[in-house]
Each structure stands twice: as C-alpha cells, then as structure tokens.
C-alpha positions as CSV (number, residue, x, y, z in Angstrom):
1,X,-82.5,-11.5,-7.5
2,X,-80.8,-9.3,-4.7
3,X,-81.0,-6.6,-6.9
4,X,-84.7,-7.2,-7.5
5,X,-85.7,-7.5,-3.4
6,X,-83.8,-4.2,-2.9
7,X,-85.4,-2.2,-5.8
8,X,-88.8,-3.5,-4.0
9,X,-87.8,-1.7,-1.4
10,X,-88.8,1.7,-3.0
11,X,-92.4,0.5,-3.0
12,X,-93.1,3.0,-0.3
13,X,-96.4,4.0,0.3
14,X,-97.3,1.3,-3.4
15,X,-96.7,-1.5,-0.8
16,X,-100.1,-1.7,0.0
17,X,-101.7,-1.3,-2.8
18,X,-99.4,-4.3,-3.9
19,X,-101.0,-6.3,-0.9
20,X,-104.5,-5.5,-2.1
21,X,-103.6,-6.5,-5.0
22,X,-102.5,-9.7,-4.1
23,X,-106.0,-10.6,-2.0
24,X,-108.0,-9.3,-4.9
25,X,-106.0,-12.2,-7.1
26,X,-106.4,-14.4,-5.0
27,X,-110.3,-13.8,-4.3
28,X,-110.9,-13.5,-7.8
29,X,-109.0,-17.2,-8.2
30,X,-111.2,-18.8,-5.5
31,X,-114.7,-18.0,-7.3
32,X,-113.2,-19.1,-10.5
33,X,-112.3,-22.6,-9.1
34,X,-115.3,-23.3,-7.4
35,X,-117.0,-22.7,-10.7
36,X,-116.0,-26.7,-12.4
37,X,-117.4,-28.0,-9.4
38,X,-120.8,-26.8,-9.7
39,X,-120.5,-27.4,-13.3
40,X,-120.4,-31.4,-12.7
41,X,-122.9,-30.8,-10.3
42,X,-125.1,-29.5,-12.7
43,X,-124.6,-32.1,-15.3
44,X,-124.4,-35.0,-13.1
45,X,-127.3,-34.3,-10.7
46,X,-129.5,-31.6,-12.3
47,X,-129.1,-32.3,-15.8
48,X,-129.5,-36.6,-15.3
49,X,-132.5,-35.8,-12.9
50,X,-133.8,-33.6,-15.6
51,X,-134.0,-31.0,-11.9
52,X,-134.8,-27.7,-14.1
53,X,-134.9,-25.4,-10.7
54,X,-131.5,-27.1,-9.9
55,X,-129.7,-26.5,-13.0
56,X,-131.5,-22.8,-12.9
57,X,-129.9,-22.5,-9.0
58,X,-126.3,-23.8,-10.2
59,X,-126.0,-22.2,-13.3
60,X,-126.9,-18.6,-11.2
61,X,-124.4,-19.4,-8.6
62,X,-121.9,-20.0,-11.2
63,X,-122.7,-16.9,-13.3
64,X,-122.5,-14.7,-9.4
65,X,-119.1,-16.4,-8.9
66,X,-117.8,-15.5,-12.7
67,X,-119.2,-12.2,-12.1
68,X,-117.2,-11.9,-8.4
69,X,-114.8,-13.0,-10.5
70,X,-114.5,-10.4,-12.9
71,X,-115.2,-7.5,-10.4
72,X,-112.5,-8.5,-8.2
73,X,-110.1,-8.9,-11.7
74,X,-110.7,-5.2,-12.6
75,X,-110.1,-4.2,-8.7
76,X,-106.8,-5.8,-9.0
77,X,-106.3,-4.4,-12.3
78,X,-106.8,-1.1,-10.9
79,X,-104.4,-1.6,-7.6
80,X,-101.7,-3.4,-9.7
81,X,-101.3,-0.6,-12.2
82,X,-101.2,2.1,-9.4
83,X,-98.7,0.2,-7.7
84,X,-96.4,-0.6,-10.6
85,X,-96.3,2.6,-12.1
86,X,-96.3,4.6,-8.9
87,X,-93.1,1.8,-8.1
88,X,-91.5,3.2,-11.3
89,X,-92.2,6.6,-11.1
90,X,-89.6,6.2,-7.0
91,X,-87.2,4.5,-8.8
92,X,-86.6,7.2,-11.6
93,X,-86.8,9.9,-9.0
94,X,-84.0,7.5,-7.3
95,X,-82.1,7.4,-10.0
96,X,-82.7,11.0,-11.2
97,X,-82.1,12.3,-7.3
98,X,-78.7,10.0,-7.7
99,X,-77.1,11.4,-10.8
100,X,-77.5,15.1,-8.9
101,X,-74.9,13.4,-6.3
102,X,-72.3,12.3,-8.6
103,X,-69.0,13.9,-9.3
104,X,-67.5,14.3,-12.9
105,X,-65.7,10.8,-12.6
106,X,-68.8,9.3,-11.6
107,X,-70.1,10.4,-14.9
108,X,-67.3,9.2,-16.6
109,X,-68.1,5.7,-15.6
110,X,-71.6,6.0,-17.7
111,X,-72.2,6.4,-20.9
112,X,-75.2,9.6,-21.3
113,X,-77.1,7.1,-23.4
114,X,-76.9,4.1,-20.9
115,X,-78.3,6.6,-18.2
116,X,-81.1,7.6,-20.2
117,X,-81.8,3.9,-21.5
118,X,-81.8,3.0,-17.2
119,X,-84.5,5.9,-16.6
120,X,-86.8,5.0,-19.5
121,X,-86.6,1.2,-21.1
122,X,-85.6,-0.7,-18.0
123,X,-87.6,1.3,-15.8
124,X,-90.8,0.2,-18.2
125,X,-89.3,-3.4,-18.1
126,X,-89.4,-3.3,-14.2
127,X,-93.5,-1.5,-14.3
128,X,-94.3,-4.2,-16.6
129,X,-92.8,-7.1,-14.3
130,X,-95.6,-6.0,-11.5
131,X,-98.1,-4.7,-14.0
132,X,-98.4,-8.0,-16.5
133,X,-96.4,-10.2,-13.7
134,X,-98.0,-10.2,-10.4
135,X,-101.2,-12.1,-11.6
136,X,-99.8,-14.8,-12.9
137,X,-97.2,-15.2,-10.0
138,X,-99.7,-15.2,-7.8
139,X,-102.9,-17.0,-9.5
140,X,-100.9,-19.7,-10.9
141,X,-99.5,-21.2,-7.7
142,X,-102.6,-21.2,-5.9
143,X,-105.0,-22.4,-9.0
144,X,-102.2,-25.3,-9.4
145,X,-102.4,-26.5,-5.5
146,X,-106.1,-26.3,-5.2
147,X,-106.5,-27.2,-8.8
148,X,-104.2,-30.2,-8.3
149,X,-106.1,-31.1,-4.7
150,X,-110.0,-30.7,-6.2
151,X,-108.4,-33.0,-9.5
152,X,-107.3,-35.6,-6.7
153,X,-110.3,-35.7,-5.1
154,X,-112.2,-35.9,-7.7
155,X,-110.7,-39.1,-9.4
156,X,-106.8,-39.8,-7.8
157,X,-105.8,-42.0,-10.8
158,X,-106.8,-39.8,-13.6
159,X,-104.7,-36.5,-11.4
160,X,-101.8,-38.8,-11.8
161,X,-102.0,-38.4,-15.8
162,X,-100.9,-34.8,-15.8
163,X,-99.1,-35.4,-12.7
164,X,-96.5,-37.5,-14.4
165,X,-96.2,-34.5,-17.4
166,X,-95.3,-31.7,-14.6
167,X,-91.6,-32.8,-14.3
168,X,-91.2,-32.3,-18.1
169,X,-92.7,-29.0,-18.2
170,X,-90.3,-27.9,-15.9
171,X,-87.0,-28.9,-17.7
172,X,-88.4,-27.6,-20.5
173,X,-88.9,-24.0,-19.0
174,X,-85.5,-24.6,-16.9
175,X,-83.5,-24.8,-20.5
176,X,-85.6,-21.8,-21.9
177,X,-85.0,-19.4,-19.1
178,X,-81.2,-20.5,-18.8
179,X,-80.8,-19.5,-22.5
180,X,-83.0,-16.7,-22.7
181,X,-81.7,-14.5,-19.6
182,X,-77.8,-13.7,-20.9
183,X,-79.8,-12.2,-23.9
184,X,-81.7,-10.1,-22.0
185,X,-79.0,-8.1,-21.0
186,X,-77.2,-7.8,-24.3
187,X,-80.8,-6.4,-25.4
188,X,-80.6,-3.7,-23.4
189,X,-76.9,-3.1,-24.6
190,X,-78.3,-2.8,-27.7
191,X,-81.0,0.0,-26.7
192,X,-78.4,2.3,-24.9
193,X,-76.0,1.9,-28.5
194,X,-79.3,2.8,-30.3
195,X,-80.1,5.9,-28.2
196,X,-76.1,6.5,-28.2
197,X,-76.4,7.1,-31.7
198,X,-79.8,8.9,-32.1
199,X,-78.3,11.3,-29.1
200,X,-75.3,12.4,-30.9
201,X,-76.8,12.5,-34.2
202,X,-79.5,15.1,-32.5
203,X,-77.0,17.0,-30.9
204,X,-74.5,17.4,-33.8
205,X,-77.5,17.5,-36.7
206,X,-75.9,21.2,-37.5
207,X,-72.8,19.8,-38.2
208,X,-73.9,16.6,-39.8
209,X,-76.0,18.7,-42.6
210,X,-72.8,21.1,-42.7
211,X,-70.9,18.4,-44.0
212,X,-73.3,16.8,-46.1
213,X,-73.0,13.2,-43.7
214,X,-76.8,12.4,-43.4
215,X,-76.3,9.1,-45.7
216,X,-73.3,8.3,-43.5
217,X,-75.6,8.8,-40.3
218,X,-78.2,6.8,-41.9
219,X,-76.1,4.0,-42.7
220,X,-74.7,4.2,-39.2
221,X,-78.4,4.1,-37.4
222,X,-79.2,1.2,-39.9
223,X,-76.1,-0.6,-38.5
224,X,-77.3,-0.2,-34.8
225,X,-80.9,-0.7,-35.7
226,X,-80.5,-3.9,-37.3
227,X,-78.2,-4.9,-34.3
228,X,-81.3,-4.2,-32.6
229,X,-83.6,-6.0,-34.6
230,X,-81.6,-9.0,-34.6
231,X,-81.1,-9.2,-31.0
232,X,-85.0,-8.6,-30.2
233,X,-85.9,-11.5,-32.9
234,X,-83.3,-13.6,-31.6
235,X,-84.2,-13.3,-27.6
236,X,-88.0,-13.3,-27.9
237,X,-88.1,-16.5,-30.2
238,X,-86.2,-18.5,-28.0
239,X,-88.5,-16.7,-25.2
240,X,-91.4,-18.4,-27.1
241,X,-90.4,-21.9,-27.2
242,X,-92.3,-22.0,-24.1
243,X,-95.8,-21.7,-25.9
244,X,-95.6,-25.1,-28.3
245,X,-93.9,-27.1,-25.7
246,X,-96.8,-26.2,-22.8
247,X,-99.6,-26.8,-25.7
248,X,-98.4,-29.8,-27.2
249,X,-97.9,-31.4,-23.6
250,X,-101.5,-29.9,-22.9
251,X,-103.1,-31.4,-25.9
252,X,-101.4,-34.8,-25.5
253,X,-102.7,-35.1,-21.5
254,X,-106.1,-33.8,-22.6
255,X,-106.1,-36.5,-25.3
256,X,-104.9,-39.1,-22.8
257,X,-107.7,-38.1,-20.2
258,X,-110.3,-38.3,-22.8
259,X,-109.3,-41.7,-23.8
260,X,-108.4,-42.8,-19.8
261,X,-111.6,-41.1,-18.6
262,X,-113.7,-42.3,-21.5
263,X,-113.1,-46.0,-20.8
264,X,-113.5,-44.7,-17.3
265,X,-117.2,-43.5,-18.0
266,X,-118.1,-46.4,-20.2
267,X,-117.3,-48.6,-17.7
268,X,-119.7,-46.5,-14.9
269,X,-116.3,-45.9,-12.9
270,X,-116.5,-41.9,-13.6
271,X,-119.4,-39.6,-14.2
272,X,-119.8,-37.7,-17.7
273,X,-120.3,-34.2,-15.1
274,X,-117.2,-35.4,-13.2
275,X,-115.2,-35.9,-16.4
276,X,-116.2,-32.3,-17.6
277,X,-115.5,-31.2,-14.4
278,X,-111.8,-33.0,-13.8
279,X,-111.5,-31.6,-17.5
280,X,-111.8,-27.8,-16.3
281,X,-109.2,-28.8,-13.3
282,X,-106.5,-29.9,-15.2
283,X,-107.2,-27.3,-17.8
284,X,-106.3,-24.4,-15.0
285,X,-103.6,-26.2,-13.8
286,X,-101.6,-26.8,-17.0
287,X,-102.8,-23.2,-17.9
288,X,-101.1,-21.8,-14.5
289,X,-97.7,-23.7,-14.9
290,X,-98.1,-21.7,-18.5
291,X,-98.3,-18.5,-16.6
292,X,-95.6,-19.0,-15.0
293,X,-93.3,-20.0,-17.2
294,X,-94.3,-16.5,-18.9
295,X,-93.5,-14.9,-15.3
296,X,-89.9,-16.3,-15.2
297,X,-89.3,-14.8,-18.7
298,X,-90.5,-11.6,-17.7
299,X,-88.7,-11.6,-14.0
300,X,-85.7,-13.0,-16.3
301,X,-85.9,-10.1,-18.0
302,X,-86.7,-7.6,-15.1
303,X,-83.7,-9.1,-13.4
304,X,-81.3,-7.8,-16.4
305,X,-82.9,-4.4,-15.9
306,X,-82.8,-4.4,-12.2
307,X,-79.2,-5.2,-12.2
308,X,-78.5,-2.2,-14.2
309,X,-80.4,0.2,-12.5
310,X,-79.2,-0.8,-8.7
311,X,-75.6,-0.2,-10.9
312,X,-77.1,3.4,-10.9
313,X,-77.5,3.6,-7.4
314,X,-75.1,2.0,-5.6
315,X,-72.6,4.0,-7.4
316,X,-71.0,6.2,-5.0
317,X,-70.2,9.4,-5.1
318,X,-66.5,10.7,-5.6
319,X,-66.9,13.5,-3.4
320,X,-67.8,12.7,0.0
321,X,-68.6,15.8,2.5
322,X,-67.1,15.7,5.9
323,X,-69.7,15.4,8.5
324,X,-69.7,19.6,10.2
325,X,-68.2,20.5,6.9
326,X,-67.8,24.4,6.7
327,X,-70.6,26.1,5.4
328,X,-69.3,29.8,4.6
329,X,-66.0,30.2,2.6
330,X,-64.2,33.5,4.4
331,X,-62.2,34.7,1.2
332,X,-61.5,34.5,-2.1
333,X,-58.0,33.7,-2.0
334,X,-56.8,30.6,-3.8
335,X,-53.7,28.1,-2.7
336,X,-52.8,24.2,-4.3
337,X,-50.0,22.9,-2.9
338,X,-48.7,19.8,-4.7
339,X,-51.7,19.2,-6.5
340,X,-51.1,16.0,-9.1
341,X,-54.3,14.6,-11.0
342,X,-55.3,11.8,-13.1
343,X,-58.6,11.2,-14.3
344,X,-58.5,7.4,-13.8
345,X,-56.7,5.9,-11.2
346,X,-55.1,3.0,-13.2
347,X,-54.0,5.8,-16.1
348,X,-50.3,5.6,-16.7
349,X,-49.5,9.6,-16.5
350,X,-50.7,11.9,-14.4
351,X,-53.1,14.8,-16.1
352,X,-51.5,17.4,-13.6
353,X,-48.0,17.0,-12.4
354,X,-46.5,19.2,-9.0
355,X,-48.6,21.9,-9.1
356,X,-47.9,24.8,-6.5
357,X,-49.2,28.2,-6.9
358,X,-51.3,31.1,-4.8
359,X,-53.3,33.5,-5.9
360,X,-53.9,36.8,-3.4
361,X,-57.7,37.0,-2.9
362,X,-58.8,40.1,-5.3
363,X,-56.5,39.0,-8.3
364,X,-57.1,39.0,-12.2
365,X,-55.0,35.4,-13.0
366,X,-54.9,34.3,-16.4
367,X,-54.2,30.7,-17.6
368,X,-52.3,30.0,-20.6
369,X,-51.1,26.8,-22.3
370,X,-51.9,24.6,-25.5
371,X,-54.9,22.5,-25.6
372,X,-54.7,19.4,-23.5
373,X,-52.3,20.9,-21.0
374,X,-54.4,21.1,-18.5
375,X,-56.3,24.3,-18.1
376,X,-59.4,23.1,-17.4
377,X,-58.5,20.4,-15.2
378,X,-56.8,22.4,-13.2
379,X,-59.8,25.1,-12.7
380,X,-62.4,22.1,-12.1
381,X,-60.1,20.9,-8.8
382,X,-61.0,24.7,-7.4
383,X,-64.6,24.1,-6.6
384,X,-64.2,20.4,-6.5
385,X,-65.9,18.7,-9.8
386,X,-63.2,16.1,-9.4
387,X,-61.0,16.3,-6.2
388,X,-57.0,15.5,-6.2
389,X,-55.0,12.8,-6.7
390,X,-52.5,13.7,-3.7
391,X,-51.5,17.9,-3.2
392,X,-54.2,20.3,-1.8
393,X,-56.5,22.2,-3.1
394,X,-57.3,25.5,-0.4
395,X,-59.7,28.5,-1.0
396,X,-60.4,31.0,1.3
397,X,-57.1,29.2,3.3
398,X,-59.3,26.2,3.7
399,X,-58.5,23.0,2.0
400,X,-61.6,22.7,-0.7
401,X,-62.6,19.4,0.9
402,X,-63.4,21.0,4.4
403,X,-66.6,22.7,2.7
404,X,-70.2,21.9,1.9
405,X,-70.4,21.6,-1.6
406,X,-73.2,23.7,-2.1
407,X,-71.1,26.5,0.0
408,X,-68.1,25.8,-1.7
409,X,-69.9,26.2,-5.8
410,X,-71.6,29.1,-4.4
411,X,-68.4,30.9,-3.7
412,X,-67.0,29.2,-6.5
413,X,-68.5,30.7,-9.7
414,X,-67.5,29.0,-12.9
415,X,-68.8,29.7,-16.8
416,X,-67.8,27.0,-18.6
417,X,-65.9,26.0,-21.6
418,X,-69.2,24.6,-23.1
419,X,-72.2,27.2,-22.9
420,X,-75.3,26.0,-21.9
421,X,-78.4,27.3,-21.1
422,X,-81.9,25.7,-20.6
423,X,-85.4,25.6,-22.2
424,X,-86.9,28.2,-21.1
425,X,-86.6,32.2,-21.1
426,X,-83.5,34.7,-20.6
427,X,-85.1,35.1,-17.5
428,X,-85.1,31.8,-16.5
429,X,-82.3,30.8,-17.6
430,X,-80.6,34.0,-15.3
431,X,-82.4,33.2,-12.3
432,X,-80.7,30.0,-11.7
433,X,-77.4,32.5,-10.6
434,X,-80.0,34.1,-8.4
435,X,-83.2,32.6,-7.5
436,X,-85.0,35.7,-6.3
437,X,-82.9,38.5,-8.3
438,X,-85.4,41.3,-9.6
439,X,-85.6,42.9,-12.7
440,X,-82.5,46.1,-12.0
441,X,-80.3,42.9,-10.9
442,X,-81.0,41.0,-14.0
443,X,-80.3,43.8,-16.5
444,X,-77.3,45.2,-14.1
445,X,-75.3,41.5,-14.7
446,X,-76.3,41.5,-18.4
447,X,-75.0,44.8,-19.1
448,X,-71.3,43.7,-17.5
449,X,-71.8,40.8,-19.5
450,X,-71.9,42.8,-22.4
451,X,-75.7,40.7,-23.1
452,X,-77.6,43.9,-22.2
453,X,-76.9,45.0,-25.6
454,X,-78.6,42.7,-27.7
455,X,-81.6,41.7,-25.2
456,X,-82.4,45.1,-25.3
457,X,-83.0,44.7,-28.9
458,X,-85.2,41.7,-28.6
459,X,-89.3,42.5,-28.4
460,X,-89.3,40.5,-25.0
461,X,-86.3,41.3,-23.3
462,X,-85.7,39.3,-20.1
463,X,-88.7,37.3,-21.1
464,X,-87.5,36.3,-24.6
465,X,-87.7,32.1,-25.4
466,X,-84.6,30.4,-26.3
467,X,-85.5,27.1,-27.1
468,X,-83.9,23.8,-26.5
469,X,-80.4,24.7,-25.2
470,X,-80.8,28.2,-26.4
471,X,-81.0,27.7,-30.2
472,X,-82.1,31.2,-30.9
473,X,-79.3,33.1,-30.0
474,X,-75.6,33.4,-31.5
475,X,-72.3,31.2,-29.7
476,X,-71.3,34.8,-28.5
477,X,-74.9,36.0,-27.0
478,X,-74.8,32.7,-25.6
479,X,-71.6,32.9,-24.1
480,X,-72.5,36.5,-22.6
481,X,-76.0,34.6,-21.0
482,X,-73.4,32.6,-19.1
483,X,-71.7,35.1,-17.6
484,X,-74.5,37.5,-16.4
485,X,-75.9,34.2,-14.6
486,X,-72.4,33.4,-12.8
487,X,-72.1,37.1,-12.2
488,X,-75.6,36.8,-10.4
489,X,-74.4,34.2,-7.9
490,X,-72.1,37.2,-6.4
491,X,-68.7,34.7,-5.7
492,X,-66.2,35.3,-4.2
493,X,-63.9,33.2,-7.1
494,X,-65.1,33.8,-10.1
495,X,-63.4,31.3,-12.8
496,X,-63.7,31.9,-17.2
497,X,-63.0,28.8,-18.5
498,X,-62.1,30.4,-22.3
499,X,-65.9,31.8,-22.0
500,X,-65.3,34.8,-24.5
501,X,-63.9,32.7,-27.5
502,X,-66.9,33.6,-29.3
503,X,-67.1,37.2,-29.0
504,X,-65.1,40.0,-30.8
505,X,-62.2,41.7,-29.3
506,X,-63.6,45.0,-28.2
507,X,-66.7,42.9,-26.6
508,X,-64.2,40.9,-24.6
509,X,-62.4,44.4,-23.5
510,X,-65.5,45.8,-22.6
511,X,-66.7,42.9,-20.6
512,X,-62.6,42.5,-18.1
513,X,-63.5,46.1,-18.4
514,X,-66.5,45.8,-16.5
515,X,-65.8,42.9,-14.5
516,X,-62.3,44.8,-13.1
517,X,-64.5,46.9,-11.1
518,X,-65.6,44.0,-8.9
519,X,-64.0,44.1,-5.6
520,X,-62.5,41.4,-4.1
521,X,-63.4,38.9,-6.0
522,X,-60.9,36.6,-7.7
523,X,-60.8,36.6,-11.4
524,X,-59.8,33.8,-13.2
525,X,-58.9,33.7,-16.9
526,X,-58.5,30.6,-19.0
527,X,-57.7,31.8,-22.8
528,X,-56.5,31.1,-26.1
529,X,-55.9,34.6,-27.0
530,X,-53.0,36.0,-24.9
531,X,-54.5,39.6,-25.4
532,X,-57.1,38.4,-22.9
533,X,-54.5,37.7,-20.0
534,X,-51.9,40.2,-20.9
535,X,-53.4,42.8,-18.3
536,X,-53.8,40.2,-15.5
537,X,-52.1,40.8,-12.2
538,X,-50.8,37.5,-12.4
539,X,-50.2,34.7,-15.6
540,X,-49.3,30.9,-15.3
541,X,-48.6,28.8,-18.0
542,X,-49.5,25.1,-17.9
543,X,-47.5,22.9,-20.4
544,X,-48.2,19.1,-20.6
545,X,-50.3,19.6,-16.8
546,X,-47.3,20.9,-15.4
547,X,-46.4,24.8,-14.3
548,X,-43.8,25.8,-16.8
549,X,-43.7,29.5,-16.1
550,X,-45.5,31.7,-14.2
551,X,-45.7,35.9,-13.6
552,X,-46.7,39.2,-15.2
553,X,-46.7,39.8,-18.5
554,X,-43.9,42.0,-18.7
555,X,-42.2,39.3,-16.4
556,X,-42.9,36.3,-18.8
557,X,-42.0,38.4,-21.7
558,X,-38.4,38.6,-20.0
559,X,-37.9,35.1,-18.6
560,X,-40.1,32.7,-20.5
561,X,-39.5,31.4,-24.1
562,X,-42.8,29.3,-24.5
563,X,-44.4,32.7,-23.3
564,X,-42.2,34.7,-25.8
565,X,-43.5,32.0,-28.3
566,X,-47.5,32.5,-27.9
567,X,-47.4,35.9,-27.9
568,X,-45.0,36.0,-30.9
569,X,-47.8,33.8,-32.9
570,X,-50.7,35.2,-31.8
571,X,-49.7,39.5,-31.5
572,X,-46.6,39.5,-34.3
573,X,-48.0,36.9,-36.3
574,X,-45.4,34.6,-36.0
575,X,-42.4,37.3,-36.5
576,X,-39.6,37.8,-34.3
C-alpha cells in the first residue's frame, strides 16, 4: 500500500481534479438516495389518498434529483478520467525521466521487456484503478452509511435482516482477495515474458527467416501465450467468485425481507410505500458492499503494479556526481591506475584484473585481445558507463568520477560496438553529435567518415529516411553514420569500439587516414584485425581482462608471443 500512497504523490496539478471528482460522487450519491424516500411517499401518501397533484409533485422531484444525478455522474466522469490519465501520463514521464539516469548495471538489473511492460500494462492497470475505481470507493461507503441509517429509521428490525448477512460478505471477499492478489503479480510476469519474446523475435526477424526458425518462434510464442492465457483465466475466475456469492446472499435477504416485511404489512405494522422504499435501501447498500469488493480486486491488482513501478524508481543510480563536480575536462590524456572490475559485485572473478597504463594526450592506441578479454569493458570505464571496482580511472589527469557526466561523455566520444541510429533522417540522426551543426559541418564529418561517399549518391542526401534503426542502409554505411556523429561532438577522447568491422580494408585506411589529421585528440582503437592497430603510436593487449603486453608494433613483434601469434594468423595466415 506504501508503494500506492507514494505513486499518488505524482498527482501534481491531477490532485484537484481528483478532489472534484470526489464531491461530484458524492453529490451525485446524495440525490440518488433521497430518491426511495420520496418514492414511499408517493405510494403511501399520494397514491392511498388518490392525491394526483402530489404524486405529479413527487414523481418531478424525483425525476430533478435522477437528473442531478446523472449531470453530476458525467461531471465526475469527465474530472476522473482527466485525472487518472493525466496521473499516468507523470508516472511514465517518471519512469521514462528515470531510465535516462541509470548506469549500465542499473540496466543490467531489468530485463528491456519488464521495463517496457512497467511503462505500458501497469501503468494502464494504475489509470484504470482511479478511472473505474474511484466511484465505487467513494459511493459505496457513503450509500452504505446513509443507506444503512435511512433502512434503520425506517423499520430497525427489518435493517437488522441484512445487517446480520454483512459479516459474511466480508469473509467471503477477505478469502477472495487473499487468493487473488499473489496472482496478480505472477500476471504481470507473464506479460513482460510475452513482450520478452515478441521483442527479440522483432529484432532478430532477419535472422529468424535466414535460418528458416519461424515454426520454432511460433511454437515458442504459443508456449508463452498459453502461459498467458492460463494465468489470465486462472486469476480473473477466482477474481469473480465475488459476483455469485454477493447475489445469492442478495437474493436470499431480499427473499427474507419480502417474507418478514410481508407478514409485516399484512399485519398493518409496515406500509406497502415503506416496504418498497426499505426495498430500494437495502438494495444500494448490498449493491455498494458489491462495489467494493470489485474495488479491492482492482486496488489488489493496482498494488501488484504499483510495487513494480516504485521498483523502477527507487532504483538508484550507479553513478552518483559529486556535488561541484568539474564541468570542463582540460586534456585528452588518459591514466587508470589499478583499475579491477566485475560486473556484479557477488561474481567470483574479476572482469578486469590490475590494470595500469597511460596514454599521452594526442595518441593513436589500439586495443587488442580475443573476444571476452575485456576490450570493451575496459573502454566503457573511460567515460564512466560503469565506474571501477577499486583502481582509478583519470582523464585529462582528473579521476573520471570528479566530472559532470554530461562534461565528461562530451569529451568522451565513443562509437560503439553495436551501431545504432534513430528513426528519422541522416540529418537527424547527425545532429545529435552536434545539435546546431550546419550543412559544411555535416558533410565535412561524413566525408572523414568515409559516409560522404555514398550519401552523396542518395537523391536526398543529409535529408535521406532511414527507418526504424536505420534499416535502409548497409552494416558498413551504418557504421560510417556513427562515426561522422561522434566526430561532430569535437572530443577530446575519441574511443572505436571495433566500429569499422563492417567496412572493407581500403575504407578503413582511408577513414585512420583522415581521422590522423585531428590534433590532439586521443584516438582509441579496439579491433579484431591487427592491420587496424599496427600503425598506432601505442598497442595494449588484454588477455583474460588482464594487460598481457603492451607497446609498438615493432616492439610487440619483438617481445610478445600472443602478439607474434595474432599477427601470424591474421597477416601470414597462420605460417610462421
């Protein structure tokens, strides 16, 4: 419930309208329960008189109070749905405005189909709590105290009929809600494994359709579908036990008032009008301890989802900034001292072990090693995506924790191992290395990026579409893309996590060609391909995330046998 009252808290400037919306219930409940009393009225005085201008007088107040009613129902209906979506809409932009503040490792604590499952289905569970739940929570309590009072006075020993069946309505919706709410939370389990698996099947359809596994996928959606299924039929029928039990009880106390209050009215102890009207009471009242048994369901279920999102948001960040942290990074020099890593702070080996090096700001540095030893890792401490275990990480001579992030990633320019660019144009796409960069500045980063090339060859240029995550161009087009946007953020580190993989040799000498005429700016080099490194000013090798050699070419060619080895394979094909 906690979790609930501080989610409310994001009402904001919705709190009013939820106030409204609560008077407007209220108002709305008051004409409707004044309406049985004018009904005995009615029968008892203006029908047995036969009083024609006195039924005519009570049957037009009744139809102005239903009327009231209804006005004031589609006012609330009105308020409530501003309120509850308006409600969603701050805790998505919460949420959203939350993931922007994470660090890798806080990612790594998600699952990318539990996030978006938290910003869509529970959010909607959460609207539909105020938009469905706030009338009932707050008509049914005040139409079951007045209704109970008016039944009382009315006749006290007929009010303690239905009085007596309360008590067993409410074990009965005790037991349901106890079994219903664990299976709440396993429902919305199952959504984020459903959207898990239509996520990755969207995202890896090329390679599905390559391999000919779309029966395999199908089979494996029907698995999680069905899980889905069973878990949805499973929660709401024991959800709707609720229904017979509440009708059955209200049959067998309007069957025991009809018999009590007949004998009642045979004997002249009640009045037919009274009867109707004591009828109409204890119909409201049995009818609001129905809506609220519907409203615990729903806040059980609201209370699953509210859990899950406040999971989202009280998830702090890995990387906290000092308060007066540096805004301006002075050089492009790079230092770690000691630096040991593990992704997980109970994992049994360390990721990166003792690392020491320095890197002279202006360098060409390539990184070499097999695949998991480290590279990456190593590269993603530099402008903090995850920080260090223990050791220091220093650029510009400043450790990489003294900085603003946003300084620090804007000296810190990094293309990625996985391209990726955005809906949108080329232009777009570019401008989010440069905000404001004109046209010359655009085409000037393409063309060391060796992208100039082939834009030039498109009929829009800059302003070409590339779809969803830039489906119409090639792996290598794309991976050019990515560099002409880091080169438009002008760092002083500039760090190629294996970025030209996908584009032939004399393209890749072209663009360290072109990129070797930036001045002081520190070039980084993750590769496979040892051709790629060979003319840096500096090599290190990483080999199981430790440093197992590093120096120039010609030096590593001398004194290291793992370097001997690589180049061996990759330059003499494996010949000695």
């Amino acid at each position: 419930m906690g979790d609930f009252r501080r989610l409310l808290g994001l009402l904001g400037p919705y709190r009013k309208d939820i106030i409204i919306a609560c008077i407007l219930i209220l108002v709305e409940t008051c004409f409707e329960l004044v309406i049985p009393t004018m009904m005995a009225d009615l029968i008892d005085i203006g029908v047995a008189n036969h009083d024609i201008p006195y039924m005519l007088a009570k049957g037009g107040q009744m139809a102005l109070c239903a009327l009231l009613a209804l006005a004031t129902g589609l006012a609330y209906a009105r308020f409530a749905a501003r309120s509850a979506y308006g409600w969603g809409a701050r805790i998505r932009k919460a949420q959203y405005e939350k993931l922007q503040t994470w660090a890798f490792s806080n990612m790594d604590n998600f699952e990318t189909s539990s996030l978006v499952t938290r910003l869509t289905s529970d959010i909607t569970v959460m609207q539909n709590a105020i938009n469905n739940g706030l009338r009932p929570l707050v008509r049914a309590p005040v139409m079951f105290i007045l209704g109970v009072f008016f039944s009382f006075s009315m006749n006290s020993e007929l009010a303690l009929v239905f009085i007596i069946l309360t008590p067993v309505l409410g074990i009965v919706l005790f037991s349901i809600v106890r079994a219903v709410a664990p299976l709440y939370t396993r429902l919305q389990q199952t959504v984020d494994s459903l959207n898990g698996v239509v996520e990755e099947n969207l995202r890896a359809i090329r390679t599905v359709k390559a391999f000919v596994r779309g029966e395999y996928e199908e089979e494996k959606f029907s698995a999680v579908n069905g899980s889905l299924y069973s878990t949805a039929t499973k929660t709401n029928s024991r959800a709707c036990l609720n229904l017979p039990f509440f009708q059955a009880t209200m049959y067998l106390c309007v069957i025991l008032l009809m018999y009590i209050g007949g004998s009642m009215v045979l004997s002249g102890q009640l009045l037919v009008g009274q009867l109707t009207g004591f009828l109409s009471y204890v119909m409201q009242v049995l009818n609001s301890m129905m809506m609220l048994s519907n409203v615990f369901l729903l806040l059980t279920r609201s209370l699953a989802s509210a859990g899950r999102i406040e999971r989202v948001l009280e998830e702090k960040s890995a990387l906290a900034e000092k308060p007066g942290a540096l805004d301006e990074v002075p050089s492009s020099g790079v230092e770690l001292r000691s630096v040991c890593f593990k992704y997980v702070e109970d994992a049994p080996e360390y990721t990166l072990k003792d690392i020491s090096l320095t890197i002279e700001e202006g360098q060409t540095i390539g990184i070499l090693g097999g695949t998991g030893s480290g590279k990456t890792t190593l590269v993603q401490l530099m402008d903090r995506l995850y920080d260090t275990t223990s050791g220091q990480v220093l650029v510009g001579g400043h450790d990489v924790r003294d900085y603003s992030l946003h300084a620090l990633r804007e000296a810190v320019g990094m293309v990625l191992q996985k391209n990726l660019l955005f809906s949108g144009t080329v232009r777009d796409n570019l401008k989010w290395g440069k905000e404001d960069a004109d046209d010359e500045e655009l085409w000037q980063a393409c063309d060391m990026a060796g992208a100039g090339e082939f834009l030039r060859r498109f009929p829009k240029g800059l302003d070409t579409d590339l779809g969803q995550g830039g489906v119409n161009v090639s792996g290598g087009q794309k991976q050019r893309l990515c560099i002409a946007r880091a080169l438009l953020k002008h760092p002083k580190v500039l760090i190629f996590d294996d970025s030209t993989s996908a584009v032939d040799t004399a393209t890749e000498a072209m663009i360290r060609k072109e990129l070797a005429r930036l001045s002081g700016v520190t070039k980084i080099f993750i590769a496979q391909r040892i051709s790629t490194v060979m003319e840096a000013d500096r090599i290190f090798i990483l080999d199981n995330g430790r440093l197992a050699g590093q120096g120039t070419h010609e030096e590593l060619m001398a004194g290291s046998a793992l370097y001997r080895e690589i180049y061996d394979s990759q330059i003499k094909g494996g010949t000695l």
